[in-house]
N, C-alpha and C positions, 0 to 999 in steps of 0.2 A: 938494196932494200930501202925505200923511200922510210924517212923518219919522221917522227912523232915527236913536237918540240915541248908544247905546253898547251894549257889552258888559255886557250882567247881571249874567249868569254863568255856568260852564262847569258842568254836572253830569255829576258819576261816581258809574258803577254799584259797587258794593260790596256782597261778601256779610255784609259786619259793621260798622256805624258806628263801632263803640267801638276794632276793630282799626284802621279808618280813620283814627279821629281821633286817634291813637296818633302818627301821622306827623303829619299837620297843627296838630293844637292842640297836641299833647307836642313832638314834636319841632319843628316849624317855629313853635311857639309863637303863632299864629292863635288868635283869640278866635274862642268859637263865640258865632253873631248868631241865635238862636233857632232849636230842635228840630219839628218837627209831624209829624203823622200824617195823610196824606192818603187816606182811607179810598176813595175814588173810583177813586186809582188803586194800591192795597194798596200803598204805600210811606211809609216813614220818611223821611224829609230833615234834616239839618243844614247852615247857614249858615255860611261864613268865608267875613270879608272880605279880599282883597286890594287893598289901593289903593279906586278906586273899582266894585269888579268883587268876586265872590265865588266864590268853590266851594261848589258843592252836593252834596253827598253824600247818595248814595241807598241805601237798604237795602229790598230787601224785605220785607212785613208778611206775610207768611206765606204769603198767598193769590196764586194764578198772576196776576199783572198786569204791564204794560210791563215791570215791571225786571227781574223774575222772567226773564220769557222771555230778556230783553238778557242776563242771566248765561249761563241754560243755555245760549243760541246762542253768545255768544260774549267769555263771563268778564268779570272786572271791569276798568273802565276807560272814555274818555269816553264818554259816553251821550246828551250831546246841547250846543248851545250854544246861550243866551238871550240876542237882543236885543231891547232896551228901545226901545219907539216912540213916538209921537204918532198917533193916532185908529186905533185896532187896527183896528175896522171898517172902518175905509176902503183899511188896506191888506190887510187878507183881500179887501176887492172888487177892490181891484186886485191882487192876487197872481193871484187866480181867472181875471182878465179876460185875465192875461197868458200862461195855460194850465198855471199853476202850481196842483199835485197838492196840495190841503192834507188836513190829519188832520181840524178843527177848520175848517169855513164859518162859525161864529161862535163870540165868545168866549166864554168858559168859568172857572170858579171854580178859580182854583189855588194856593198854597202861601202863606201870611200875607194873604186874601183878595183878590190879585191876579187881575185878568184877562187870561187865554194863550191861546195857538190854538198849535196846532204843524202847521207845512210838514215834509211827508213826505219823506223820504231819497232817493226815486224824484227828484226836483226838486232838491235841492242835495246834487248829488255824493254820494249816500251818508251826509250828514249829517243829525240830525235835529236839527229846529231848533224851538227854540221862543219867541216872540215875547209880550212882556208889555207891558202899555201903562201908560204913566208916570204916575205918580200913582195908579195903580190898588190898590198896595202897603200894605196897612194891619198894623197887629200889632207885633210888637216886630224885625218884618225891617228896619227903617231905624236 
């Protein structure tokens, strides 16, 4: 049975990284753990760490994608939560087999060459969730 290790990270929609991280890295003084540009899904991202857990911060790249919409429906703030697993595949089979709504039937290329899938909000309470499989993390994210 594929495992469930921790909390990733928590990612927040935001209409400006830099007013963002005004509060987290200025003020709550967080080191930023690496910038990208996810061109897949038109968004900016930056990295803090907390403890063993991060904030993601999300900005839109100009173009209408996920975060875009998540603003204009419904302004800035959580956007989603990342847990960290063991054999992604197996549990997107098992998620599916258990009548759970996924975005993501297989994994996918996502932020410092990580592989994700994301479970649809319809399936956990309204939340979107997005799952990344350990070890998969390459780039200056660790």
């Amino acid at each position: 049975m594929p495992r469930v290790i921790k909390i990733n990270h928590i990612g927040l929609a935001t209409a400006s990284l830099e007013n963002a991280l005004g509060l987290f890295r200025d003020g709550f003084g967080l080191p930023v753990e690496g910038n990208e540009t996810i061109a897949g899904d038109a968004v900016r991202v930056s990295f803090l760490p907390i403890g063993e857990s991060r904030l993601e911060l999300l900005e839109p790249d100009g173009a209408e994608g996920p975060v875009q919409k998540f603003l204009t429906n419904r302004g800035p703030g959580i956007h989603h939560i990342c847990i960290e697993v063991e054999d992604l595949p197996g549990l997107l089979r098992q998620l599916s087999s258990n009548g759970i709504e996924l975005i993501d039937s297989e994994p996918r290329c996502g932020s410092h060459g990580s592989l994700v899938a994301f479970v649809h909000p319809k399936s956990a309470n309204g939340v979107l969730i997005e799952l990344v499989e350990s070890g998969s993390l390459t780039g200056d994210y660790h």
